[in-house]
C-alpha positions as CSV (number, residue, x, y, z in Angstrom):
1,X,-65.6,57.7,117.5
2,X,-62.5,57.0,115.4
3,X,-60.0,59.2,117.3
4,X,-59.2,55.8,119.6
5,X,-58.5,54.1,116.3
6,X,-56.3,56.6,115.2
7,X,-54.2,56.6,118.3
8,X,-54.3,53.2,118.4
9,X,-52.7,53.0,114.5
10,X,-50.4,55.9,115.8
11,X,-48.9,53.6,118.5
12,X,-48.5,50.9,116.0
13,X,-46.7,52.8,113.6
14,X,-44.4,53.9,116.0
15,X,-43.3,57.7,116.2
16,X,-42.8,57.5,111.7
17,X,-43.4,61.2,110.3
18,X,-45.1,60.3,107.7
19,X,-47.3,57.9,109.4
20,X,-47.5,60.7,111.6
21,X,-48.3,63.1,109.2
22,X,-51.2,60.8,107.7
23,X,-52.9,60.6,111.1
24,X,-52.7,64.6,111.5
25,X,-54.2,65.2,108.9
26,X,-57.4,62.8,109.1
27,X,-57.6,64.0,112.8
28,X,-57.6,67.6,111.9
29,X,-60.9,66.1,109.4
30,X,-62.8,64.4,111.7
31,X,-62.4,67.7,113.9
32,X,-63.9,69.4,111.1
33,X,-67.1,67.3,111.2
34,X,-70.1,68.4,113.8
């Protein structure tokens, strides 16, 4: 699964919206997929 990465490049980026932002939106993808 990628969601552990993309908690784990949350935490690195700190709390930035954008960064933020970025990973909402590629989470709300991989939600998409079966």
């Amino acid at each position: 699964e990628m969601v552990p990465l993309l908690l784990a490049a949350n935490e690195q980026y700190g709390h930035g919206g954008r960064a933020q932002d970025i990973l909402g939106r590629a989470a709300e993808q991989l939600a998409k997929r079966p």
